[in-house]
VEXDREN-2710 file (C-alpha; in Angstrom, 1 decimal):
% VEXDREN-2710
k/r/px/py/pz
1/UNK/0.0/0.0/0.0
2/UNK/1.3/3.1/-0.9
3/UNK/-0.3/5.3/2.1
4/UNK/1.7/4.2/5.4
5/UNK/2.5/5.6/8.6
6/UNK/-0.5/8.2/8.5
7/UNK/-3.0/9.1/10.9
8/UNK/-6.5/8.7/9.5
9/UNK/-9.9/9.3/11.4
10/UNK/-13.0/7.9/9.4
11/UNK/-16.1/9.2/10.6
12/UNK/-18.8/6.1/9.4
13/UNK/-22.4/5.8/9.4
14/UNK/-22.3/2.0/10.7
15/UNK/-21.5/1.4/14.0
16/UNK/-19.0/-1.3/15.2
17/UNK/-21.4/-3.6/16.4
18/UNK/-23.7/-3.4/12.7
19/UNK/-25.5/-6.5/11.4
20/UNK/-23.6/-6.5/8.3
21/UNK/-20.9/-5.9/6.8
22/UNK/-20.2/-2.1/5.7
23/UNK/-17.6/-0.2/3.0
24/UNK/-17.4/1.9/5.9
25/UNK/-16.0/-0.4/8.3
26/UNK/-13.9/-2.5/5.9
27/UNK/-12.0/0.5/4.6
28/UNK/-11.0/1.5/8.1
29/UNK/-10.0/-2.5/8.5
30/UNK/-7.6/-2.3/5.5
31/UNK/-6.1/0.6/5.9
32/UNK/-5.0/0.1/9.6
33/UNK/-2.9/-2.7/8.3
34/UNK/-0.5/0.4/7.5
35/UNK/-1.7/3.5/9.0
36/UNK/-3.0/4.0/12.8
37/UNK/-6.9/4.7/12.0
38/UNK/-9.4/5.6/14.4
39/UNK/-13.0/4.5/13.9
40/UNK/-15.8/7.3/15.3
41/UNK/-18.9/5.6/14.8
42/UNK/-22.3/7.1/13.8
43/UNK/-23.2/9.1/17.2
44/UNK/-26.4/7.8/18.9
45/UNK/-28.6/10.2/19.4
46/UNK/-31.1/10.2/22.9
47/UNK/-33.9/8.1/21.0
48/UNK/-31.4/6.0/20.2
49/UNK/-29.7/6.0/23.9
50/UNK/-32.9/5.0/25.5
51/UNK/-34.2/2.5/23.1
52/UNK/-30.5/1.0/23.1
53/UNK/-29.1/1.3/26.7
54/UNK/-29.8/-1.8/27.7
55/UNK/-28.9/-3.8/24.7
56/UNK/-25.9/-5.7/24.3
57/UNK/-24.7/-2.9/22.3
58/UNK/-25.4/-0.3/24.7
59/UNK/-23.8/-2.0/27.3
60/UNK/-21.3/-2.5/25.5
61/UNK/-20.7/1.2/25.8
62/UNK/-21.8/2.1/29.0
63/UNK/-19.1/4.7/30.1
64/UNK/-18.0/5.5/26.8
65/UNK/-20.8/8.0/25.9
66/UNK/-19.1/10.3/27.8
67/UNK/-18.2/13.4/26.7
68/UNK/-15.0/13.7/29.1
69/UNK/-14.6/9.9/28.3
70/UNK/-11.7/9.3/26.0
71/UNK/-10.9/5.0/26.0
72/UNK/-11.3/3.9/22.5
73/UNK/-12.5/0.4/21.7
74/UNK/-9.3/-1.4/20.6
75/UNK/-10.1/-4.0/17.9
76/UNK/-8.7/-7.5/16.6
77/UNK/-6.4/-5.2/14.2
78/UNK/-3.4/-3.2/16.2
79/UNK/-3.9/-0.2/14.2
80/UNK/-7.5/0.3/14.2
81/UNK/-9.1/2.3/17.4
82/UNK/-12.9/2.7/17.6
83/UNK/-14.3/5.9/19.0
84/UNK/-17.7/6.3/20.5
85/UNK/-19.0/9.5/19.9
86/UNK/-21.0/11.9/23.2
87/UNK/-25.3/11.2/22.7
88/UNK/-26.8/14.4/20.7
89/UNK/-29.9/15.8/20.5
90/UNK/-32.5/14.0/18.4
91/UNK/-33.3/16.5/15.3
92/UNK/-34.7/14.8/12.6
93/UNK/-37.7/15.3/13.4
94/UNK/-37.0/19.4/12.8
95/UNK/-38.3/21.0/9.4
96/UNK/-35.0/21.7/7.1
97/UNK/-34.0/25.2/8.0
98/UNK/-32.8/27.7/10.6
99/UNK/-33.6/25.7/13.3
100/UNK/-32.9/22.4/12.7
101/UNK/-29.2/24.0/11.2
102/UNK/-28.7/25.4/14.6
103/UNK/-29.7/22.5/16.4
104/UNK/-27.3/20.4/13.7
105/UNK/-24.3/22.9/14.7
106/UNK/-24.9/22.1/18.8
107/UNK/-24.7/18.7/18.0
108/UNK/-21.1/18.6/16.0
109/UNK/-19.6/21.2/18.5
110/UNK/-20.4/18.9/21.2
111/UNK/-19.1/16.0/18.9
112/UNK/-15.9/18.2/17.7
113/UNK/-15.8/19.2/21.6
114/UNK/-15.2/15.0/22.3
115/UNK/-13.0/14.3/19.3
116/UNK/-10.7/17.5/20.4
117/UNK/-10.0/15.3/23.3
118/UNK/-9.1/12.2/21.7
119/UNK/-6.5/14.2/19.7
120/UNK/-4.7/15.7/22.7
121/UNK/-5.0/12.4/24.5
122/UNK/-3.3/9.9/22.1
123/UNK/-1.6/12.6/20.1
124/UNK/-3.5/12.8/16.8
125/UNK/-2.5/15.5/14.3
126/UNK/-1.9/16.2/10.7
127/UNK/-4.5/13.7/9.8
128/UNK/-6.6/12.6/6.8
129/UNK/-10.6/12.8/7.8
130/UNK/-12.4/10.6/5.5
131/UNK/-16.8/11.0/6.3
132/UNK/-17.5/7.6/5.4
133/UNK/-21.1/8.3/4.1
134/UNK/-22.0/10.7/7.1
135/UNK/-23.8/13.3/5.4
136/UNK/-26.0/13.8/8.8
137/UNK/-22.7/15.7/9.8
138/UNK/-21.4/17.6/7.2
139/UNK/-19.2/20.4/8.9
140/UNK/-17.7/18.5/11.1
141/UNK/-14.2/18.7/9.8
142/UNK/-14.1/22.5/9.9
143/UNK/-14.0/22.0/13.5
144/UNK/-10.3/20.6/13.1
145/UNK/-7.6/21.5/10.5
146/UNK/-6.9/17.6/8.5
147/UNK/-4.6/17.7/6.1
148/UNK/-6.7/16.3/4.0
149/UNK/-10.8/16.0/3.8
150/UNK/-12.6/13.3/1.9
151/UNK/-16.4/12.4/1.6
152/UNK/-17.1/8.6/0.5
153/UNK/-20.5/8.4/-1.3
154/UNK/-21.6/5.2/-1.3
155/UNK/-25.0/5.2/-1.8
156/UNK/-28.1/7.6/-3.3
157/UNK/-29.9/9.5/-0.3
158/UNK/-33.8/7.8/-1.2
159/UNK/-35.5/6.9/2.5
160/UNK/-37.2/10.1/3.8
161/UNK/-35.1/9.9/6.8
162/UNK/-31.6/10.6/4.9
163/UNK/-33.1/12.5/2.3
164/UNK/-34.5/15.0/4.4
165/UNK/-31.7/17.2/5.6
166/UNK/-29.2/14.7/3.4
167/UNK/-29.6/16.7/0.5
168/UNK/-28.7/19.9/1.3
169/UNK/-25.8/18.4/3.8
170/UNK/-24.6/16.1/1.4
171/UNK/-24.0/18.6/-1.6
172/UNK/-22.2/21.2/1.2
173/UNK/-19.8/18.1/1.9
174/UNK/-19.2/17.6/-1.3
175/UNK/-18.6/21.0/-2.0
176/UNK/-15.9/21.2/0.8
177/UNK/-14.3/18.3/0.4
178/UNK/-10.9/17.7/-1.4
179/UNK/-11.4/14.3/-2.8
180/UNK/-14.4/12.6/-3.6
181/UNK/-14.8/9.0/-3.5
182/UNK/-17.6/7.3/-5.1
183/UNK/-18.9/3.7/-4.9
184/UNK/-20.3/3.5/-8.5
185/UNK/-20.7/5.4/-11.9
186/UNK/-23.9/6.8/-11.4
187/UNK/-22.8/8.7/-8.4
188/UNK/-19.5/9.3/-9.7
189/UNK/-21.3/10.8/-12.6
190/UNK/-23.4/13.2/-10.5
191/UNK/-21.0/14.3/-7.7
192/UNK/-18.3/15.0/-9.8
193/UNK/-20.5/17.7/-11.3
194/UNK/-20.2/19.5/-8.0
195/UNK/-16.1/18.7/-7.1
196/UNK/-14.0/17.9/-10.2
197/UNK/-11.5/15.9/-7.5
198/UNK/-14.1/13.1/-7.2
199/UNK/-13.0/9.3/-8.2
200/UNK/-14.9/6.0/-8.8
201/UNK/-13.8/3.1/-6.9
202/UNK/-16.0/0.6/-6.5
203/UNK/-16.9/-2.0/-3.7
204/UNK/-15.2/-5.3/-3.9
205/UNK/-14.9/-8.7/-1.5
206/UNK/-12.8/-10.2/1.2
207/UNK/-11.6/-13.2/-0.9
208/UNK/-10.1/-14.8/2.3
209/UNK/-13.4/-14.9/3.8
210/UNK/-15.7/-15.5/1.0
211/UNK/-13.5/-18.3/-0.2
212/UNK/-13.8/-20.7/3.1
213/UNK/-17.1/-21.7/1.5
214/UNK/-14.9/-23.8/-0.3
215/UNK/-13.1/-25.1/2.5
216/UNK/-14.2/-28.8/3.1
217/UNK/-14.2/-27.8/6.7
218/UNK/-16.4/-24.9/6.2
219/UNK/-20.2/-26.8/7.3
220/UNK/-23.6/-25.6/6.1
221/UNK/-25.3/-23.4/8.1
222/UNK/-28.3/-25.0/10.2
223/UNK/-30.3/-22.0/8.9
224/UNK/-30.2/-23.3/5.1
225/UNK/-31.8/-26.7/6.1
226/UNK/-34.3/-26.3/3.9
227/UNK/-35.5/-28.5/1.0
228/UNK/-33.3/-28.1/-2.1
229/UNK/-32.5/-26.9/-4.2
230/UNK/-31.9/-23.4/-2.2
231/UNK/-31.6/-20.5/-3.8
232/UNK/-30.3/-17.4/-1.6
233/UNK/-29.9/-14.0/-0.9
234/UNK/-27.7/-12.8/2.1
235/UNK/-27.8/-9.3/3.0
236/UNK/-30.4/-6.2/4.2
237/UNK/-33.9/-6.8/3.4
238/UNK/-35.3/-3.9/2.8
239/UNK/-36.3/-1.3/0.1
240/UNK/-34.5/-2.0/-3.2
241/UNK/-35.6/-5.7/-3.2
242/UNK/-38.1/-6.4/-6.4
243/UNK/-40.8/-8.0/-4.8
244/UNK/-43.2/-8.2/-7.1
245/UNK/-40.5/-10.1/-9.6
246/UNK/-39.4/-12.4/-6.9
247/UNK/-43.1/-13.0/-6.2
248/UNK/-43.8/-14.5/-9.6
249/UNK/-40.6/-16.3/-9.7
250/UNK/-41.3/-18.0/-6.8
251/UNK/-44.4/-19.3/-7.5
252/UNK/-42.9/-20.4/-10.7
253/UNK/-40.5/-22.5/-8.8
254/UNK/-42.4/-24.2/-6.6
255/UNK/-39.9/-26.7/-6.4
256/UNK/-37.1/-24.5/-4.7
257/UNK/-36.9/-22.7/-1.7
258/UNK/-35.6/-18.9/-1.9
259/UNK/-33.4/-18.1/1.1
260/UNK/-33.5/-14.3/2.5
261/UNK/-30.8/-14.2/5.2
262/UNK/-29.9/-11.0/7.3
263/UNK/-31.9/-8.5/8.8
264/UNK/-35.5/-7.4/7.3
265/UNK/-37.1/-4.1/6.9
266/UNK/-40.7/-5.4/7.7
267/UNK/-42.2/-1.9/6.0
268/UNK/-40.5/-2.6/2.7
269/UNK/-41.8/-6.7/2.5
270/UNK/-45.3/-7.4/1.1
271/UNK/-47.3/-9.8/3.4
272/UNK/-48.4/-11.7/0.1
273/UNK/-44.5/-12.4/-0.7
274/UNK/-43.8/-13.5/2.7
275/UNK/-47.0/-15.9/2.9
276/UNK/-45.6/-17.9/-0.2
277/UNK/-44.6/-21.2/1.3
278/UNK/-41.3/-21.9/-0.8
279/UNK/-40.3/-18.4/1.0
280/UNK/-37.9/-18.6/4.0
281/UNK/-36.8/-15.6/6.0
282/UNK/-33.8/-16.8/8.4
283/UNK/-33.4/-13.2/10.3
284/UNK/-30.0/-11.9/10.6
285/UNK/-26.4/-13.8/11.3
286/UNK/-23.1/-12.6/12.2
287/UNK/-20.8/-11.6/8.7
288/UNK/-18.8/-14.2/10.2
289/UNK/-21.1/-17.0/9.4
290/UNK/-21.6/-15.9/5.9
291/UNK/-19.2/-18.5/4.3
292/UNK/-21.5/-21.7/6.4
293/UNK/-24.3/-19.7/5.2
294/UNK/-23.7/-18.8/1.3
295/UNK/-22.1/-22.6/1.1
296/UNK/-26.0/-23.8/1.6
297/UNK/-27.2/-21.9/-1.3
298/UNK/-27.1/-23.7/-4.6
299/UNK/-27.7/-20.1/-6.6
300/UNK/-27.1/-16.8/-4.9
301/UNK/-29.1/-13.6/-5.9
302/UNK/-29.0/-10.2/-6.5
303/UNK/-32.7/-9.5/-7.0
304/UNK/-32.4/-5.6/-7.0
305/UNK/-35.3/-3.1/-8.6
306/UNK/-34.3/-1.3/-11.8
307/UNK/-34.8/2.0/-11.6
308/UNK/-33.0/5.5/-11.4
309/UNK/-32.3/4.6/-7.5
310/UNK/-30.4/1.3/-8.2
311/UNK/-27.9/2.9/-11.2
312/UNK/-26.3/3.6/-8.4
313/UNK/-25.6/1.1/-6.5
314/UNK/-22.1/-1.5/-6.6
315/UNK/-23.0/-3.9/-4.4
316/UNK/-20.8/-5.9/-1.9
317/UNK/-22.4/-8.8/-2.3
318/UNK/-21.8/-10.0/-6.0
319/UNK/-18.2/-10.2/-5.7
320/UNK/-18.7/-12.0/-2.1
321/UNK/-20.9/-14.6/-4.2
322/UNK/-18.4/-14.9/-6.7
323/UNK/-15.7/-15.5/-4.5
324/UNK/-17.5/-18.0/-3.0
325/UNK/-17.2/-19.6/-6.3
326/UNK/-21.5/-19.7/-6.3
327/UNK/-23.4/-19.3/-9.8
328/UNK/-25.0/-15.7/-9.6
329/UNK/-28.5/-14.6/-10.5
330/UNK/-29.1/-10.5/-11.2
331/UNK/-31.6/-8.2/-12.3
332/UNK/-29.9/-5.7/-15.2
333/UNK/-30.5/-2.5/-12.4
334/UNK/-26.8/-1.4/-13.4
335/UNK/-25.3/-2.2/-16.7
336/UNK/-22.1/-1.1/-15.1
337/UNK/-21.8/-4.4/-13.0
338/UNK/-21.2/-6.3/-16.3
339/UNK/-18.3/-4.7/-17.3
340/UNK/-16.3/-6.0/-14.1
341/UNK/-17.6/-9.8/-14.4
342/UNK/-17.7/-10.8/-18.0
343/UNK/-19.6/-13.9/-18.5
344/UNK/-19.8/-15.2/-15.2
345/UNK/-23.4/-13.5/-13.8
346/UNK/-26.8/-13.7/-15.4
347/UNK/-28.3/-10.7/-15.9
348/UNK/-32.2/-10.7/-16.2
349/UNK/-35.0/-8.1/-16.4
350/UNK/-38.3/-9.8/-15.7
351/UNK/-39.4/-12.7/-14.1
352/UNK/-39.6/-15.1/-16.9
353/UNK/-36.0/-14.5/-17.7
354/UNK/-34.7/-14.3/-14.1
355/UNK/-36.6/-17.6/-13.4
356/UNK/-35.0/-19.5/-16.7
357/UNK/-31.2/-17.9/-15.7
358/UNK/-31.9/-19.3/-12.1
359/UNK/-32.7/-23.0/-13.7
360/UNK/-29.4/-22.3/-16.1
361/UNK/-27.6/-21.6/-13.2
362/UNK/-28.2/-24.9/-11.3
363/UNK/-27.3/-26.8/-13.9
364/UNK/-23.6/-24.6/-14.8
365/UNK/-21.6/-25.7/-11.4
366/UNK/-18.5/-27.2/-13.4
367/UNK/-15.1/-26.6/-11.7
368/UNK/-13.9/-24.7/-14.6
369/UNK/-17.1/-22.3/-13.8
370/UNK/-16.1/-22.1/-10.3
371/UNK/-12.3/-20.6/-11.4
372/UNK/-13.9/-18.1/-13.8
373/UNK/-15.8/-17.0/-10.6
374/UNK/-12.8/-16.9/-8.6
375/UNK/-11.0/-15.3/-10.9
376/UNK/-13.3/-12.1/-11.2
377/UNK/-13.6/-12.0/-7.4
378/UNK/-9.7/-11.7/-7.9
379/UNK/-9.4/-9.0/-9.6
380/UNK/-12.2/-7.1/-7.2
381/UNK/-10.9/-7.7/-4.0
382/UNK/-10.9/-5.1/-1.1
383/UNK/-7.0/-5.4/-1.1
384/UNK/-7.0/-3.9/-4.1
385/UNK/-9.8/-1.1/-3.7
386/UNK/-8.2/0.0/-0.8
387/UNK/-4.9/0.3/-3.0
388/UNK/-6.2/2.8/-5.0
389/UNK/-8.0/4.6/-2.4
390/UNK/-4.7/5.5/-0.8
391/UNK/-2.9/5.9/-3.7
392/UNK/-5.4/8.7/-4.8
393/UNK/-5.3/10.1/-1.1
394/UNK/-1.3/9.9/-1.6
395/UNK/-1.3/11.8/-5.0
396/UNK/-3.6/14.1/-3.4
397/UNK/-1.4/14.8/-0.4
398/UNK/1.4/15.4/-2.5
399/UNK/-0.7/17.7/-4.4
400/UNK/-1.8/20.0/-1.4
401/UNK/1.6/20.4/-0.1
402/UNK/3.9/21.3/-3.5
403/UNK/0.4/24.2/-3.3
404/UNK/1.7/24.7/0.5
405/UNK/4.9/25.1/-0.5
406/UNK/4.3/27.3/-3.6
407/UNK/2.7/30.0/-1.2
408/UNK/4.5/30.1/1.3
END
């Protein structure tokens, strides 16, 4: 990696404990392995405090809400720290404008006020502050002096909740930022007509952990004991799911059992789809029982609406399916995602043809199949995102300070 020895603080909109697995969080993961990075989580608010406190996960951070508190959360990895950030004042809820901006500014001086501490405390400075997908706090970084300030877009602001005040906060942090990073071509295509300095690098897979599905030791999950063939999805169920596709393929596959796995957004799920009987919703797992789980599945999906939303989406999972070595069922929501996988997806845009690609599928399992899988996973691997991340934060840094030096 060409960025080491640097301080970097990510401010990310999952929090450590999430129930699945995040660009967010694995970016921090990757580049600790050569730069001390510290983690500040999404900051609970007091809805969230109450509703949470006696959770695991607020347990979990009893003491730590503190706004004198400054222990960090060490992890598995030496050079990543997790920060959890002071409660703040519940504002959604506020009509976009004067007040709710006020309000917003409360909450990030107490946050800055927290974070100020940390710095003096384990001696962070002349840092690189990436907001991971944050947008709820764009003007945080003007509170310090980084040496460098990056915004990671990863997805389009579409539930009411982000979009909100997202908007308007989203477009100022992309206006202030000096590097843009952007998890597909549609949104590359639309920030970078607000900061030239904006790049596309899409999401990729943790090979090492996808590929234990193919580990004769790895066993298959209890949860996929279902009757076969399985066909599976693992991930968030929730709003850009096509329901209404999946409903007819299911009922014109009576003979298999679709597999939702992960953590389900009941607003967003028709009763009618989850009344069919050949339907089975497992709930969520640990990412660290994906390989037992995704080894059950005989064809793994990506079963994603097509529409102006979903251009913009790279998801983690098709490379995580691929690197599992797993045939791979997709609806055509972005033509971009064929360009990095050749021949080795289905793409399909209604029901007839997804449910024909899905029958293909079962029977195109060869080994040779399986190494063409592997092969694209290969080349998208997180290792190799995170490469080019730092290299553009390097080239960028090198950038600002020949500018430095030129006016001084």
């Amino acid at each position: 990696m060409i960025l080491n020895g640097k301080q970097i603080v990510i401010f990310g909109l999952p929090r450590l404990d999430s129930q699945i697995e995040s660009t967010n969080y694995t970016t921090a993961k990757y580049l600790a392995k050569t730069n001390k990075v510290f983690y500040v989580e999404n900051p609970y608010t007091i809805k969230d405090y109450f509703k949470l406190k006696n959770s695991p996960a607020g347990q979990r951070r009893k003491g730590l809400f503190s706004i004198f508190n400054t222990d960090v959360i060490e992890t598995e990895l030496p050079g990543l720290s997790v920060i959890v950030p002071p409660v703040l004042l519940s504002i959604n809820f506020l009509p976009e404008g004067a007040i709710f901006r006020a309000a917003l500014k409360v909450n990030e001086v107490l946050l800055a006020f927290k974070l100020k501490r940390f710095w003096r405390k384990y001696a962070v400075k002349d840092f690189i502050f990436i907001n991971s997908f944050n947008f709820h706090y764009p003007a945080l970084a003007s509170y310090f002096k980084p040496v460098l300030e990056v915004y990671h877009s990863l997805d389009p602001l579409i539930l009411p909740f982000d979009s909100k005040h997202g908007l308007i906060s989203e477009e100022y942090l992309i206006k202030r930022s000096d590097i843009v990073l952007c998890s597909s071509k549609a949104l590359y295509e639309e920030k970078i007509k607000i900061n030239p300095n904006t790049f596309f690098v899409p999401n990729a897979a943790d090979l090492t952990h996808s590929m234990k599905v193919l580990d004769p030791q790895t066993q298959v999950s209890k949860l996929l004991d279902v009757p076969k063939p399985a066909i599976g999805y693992f991930g968030a169920i929730e709003r850009r799911i096509d329901y209404a596709m999946l409903a007819k393929v299911a009922k014109l596959n009576t003979d298999k059992t679709f597999v939702f796995v992960g953590p389900v957004s009941e607003e967003f799920v028709p009763e009618d789809f989850k009344s069919l009987k050949n339907v089975k919703f497992t709930g969520p797992v640990p990412y660290s029982e994906m390989p037992s789980v995704v080894k059950g599945f005989d064809v793994a999906l990506i079963p994603f609406k097509k529409d102006d939303v979903s251009r913009t989406i790279f998801p983690l999972k098709l490379f995580e399916y691929l690197g599992a070595g797993k045939p791979v069922v997709c609806t055509d929501f972005n033509p971009d995602l064929a360009e990095f996988t050749g021949d080795t997806v289905r793409f399909s845009s209604d029901a007839d043809g997804f449910s024909k690609a899905i029958n293909e599928a079962l029977l195109d399992n060869s080994p040779s199949e399986v190494e063409k899988r592997l092969a694209v996973a290969s080349a998208n691997t997180w290792g190799r995102r995170i490469d080019e991340i730092a290299e553009i934060l390097f080239n960028a840094l090198k950038k600002k300070s020949v500018r430095v030096a030129e006016s001084g």
